[in-house]
LUMDRENVEX-365210 format. One line per 8 residues: their letters; for each residue y, z, x of N, C-alpha, C. Coordinates in steps of 0.001 Angstrom, whole numbers, padded with zeros to 6 digits. Atoms other than C-alpha are relative to their C-alpha. Layout:
BEGIN
A = Y Z X Y Z X Y Z X ~ ...
***
This chain:
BEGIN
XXXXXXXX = 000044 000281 001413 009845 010448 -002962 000935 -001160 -000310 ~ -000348 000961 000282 011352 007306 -004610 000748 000143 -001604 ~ -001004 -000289 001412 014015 006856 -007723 -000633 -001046 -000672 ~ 000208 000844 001172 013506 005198 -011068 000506 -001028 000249 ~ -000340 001206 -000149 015348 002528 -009761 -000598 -000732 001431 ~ 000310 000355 -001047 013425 001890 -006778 -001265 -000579 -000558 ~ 000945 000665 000624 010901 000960 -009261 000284 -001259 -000624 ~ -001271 000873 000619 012996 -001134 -011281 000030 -001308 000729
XXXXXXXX = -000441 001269 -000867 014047 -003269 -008197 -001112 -000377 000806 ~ 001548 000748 -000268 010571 -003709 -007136 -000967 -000154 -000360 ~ 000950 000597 001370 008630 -004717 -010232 -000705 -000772 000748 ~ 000983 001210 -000210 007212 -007788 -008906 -001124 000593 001317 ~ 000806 -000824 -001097 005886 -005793 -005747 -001266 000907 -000871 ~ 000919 -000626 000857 004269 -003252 -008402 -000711 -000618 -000566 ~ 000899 000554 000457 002809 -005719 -009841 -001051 -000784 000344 ~ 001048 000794 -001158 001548 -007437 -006899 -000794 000799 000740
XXXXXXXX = 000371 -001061 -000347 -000126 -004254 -006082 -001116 000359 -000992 ~ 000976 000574 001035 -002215 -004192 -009617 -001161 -000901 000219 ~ 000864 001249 -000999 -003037 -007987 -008506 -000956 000311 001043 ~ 001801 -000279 -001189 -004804 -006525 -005038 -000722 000557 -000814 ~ 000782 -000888 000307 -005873 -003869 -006827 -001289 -000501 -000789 ~ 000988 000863 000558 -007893 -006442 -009474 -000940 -000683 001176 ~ 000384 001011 -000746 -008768 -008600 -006699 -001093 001276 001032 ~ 001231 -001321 -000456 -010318 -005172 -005133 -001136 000565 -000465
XXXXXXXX = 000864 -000985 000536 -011605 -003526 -007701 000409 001247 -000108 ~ -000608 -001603 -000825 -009407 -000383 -006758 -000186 000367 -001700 ~ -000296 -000756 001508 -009581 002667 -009543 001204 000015 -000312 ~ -001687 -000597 000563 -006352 003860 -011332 000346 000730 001757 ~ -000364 -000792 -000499 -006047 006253 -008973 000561 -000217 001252 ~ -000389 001048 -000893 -006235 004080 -005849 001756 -000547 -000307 ~ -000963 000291 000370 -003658 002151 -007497 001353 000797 -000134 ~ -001336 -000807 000157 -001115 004704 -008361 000412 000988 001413
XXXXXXXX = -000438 -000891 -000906 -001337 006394 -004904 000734 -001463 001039 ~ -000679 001119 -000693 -000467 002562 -003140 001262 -000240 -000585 ~ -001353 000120 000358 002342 002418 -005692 001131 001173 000291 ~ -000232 -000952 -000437 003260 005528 -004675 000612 -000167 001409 ~ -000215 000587 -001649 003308 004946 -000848 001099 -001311 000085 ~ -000746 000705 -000256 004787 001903 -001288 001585 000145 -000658 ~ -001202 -000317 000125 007799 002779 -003144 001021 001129 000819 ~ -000842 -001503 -001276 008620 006040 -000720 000652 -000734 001119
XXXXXXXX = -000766 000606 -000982 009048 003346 001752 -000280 -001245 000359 ~ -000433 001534 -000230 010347 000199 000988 000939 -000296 000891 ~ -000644 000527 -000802 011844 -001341 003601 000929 -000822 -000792 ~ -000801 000626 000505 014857 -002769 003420 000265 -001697 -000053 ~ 000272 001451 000187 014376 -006228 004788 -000819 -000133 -000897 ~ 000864 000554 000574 012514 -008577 002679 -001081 -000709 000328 ~ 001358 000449 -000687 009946 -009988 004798 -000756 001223 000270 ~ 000927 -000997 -000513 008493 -006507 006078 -000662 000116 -001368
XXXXXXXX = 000396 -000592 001176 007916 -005794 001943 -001641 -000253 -000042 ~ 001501 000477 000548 004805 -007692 001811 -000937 000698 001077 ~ 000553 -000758 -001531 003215 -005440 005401 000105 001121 -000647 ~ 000178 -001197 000809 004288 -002413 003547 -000922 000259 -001008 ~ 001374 000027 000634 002365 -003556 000702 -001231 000529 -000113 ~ 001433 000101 -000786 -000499 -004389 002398 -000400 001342 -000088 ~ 000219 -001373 -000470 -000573 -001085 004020 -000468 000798 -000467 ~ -000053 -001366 001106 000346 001005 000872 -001331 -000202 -000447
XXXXXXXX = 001413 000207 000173 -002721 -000564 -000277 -001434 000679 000642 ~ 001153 -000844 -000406 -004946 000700 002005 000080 001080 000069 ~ 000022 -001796 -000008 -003537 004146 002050 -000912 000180 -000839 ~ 000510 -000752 001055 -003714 004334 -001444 -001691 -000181 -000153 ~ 001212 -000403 001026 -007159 003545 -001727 -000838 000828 001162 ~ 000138 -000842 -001217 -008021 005511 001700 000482 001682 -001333 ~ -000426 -001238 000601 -006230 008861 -000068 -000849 000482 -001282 ~ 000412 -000398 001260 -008013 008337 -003492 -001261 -000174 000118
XXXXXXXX = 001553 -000321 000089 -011432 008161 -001714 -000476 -001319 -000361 ~ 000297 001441 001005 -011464 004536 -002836 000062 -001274 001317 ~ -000362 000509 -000974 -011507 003136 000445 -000831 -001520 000544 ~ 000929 001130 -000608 -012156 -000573 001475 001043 -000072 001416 ~ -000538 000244 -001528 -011430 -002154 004712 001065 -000703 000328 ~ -001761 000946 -000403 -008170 -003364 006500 -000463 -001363 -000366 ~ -000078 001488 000645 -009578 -007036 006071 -000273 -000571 -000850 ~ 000192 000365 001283 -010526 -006568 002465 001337 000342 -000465
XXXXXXXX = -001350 -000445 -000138 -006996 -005491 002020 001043 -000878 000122 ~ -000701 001087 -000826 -005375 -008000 004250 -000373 -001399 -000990 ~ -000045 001215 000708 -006896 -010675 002364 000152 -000221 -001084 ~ -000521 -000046 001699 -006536 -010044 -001098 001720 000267 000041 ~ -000945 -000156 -000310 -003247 -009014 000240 001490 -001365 000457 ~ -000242 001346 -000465 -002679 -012436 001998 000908 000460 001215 ~ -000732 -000070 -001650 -001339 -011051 005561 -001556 000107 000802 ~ 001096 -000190 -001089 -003537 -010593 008544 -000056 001956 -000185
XXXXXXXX = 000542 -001576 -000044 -005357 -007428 009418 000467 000544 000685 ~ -000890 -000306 -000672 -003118 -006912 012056 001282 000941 -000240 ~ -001274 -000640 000146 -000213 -006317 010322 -000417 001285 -001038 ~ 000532 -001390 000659 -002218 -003283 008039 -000725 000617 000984 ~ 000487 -001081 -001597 -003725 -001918 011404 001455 000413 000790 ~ -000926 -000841 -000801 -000299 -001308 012959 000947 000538 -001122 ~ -001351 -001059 000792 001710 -000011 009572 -000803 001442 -000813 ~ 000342 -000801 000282 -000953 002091 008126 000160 001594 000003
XXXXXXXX = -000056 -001645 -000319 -000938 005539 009810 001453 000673 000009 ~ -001211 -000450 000324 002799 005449 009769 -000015 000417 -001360 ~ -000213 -000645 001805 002755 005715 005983 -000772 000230 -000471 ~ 000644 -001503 000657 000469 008276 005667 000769 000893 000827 ~ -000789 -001597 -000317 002190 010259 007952 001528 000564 -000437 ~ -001088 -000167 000372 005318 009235 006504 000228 000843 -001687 ~ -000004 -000040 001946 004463 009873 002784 -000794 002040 -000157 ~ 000423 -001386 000140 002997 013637 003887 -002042 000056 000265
XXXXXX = 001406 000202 -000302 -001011 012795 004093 -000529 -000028 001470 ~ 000643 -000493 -001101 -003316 013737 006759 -000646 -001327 000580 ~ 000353 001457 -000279 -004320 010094 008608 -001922 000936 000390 ~ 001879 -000135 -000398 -008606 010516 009034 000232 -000318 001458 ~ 000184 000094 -001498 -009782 010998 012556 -001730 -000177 -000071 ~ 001453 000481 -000288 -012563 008788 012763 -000620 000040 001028
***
């Protein structure tokens, strides 16, 4: 879980999370489960933030049933698909969610 100030100090992230989410199409719900994910675990460097992102992104819209693909993700995202294929399953397993066994 994440504090009121963990929101706070990563506004522009939340909001760049919206941004995919437009650029997706994602529902609310989508949306609030990537903001979700991504605030439980923000990294502390500042380069990983934008990989976390990514990621939270695809959880959230993976979790809310809202699911597009790592390289629709990645690119509205603006990283490679790479870096949301190796952080993904960590943060679902980190955040409590069951990763799909495709």
């Amino acid at each position: 879980m994440y504090r009121a100030r963990d929101q706070v100090e990563n506004e522009a992230y939340v909001e760049t999370i919206d941004e995919i989410g437009d650029a997706l199409d994602l529902s609310d719900r989508a949306r609030s489960r990537a903001t979700d994910v991504f605030l439980s675990n923000v990294p502390n460097d500042e380069r990983s933030k934008r990989a976390v992102l990514a990621a939270s992104v695809y959880v959230g819209s993976l979790v809310a049933g809202d699911r597009r693909s790592q390289s629709a993700v990645a690119e509205a995202a603006d990283v490679s698909r790479l870096t949301v294929q190796q952080r993904w399953k960590d943060l679902v397993e980190e955040t409590g969610f069951d990763a799909p066994e495709w």
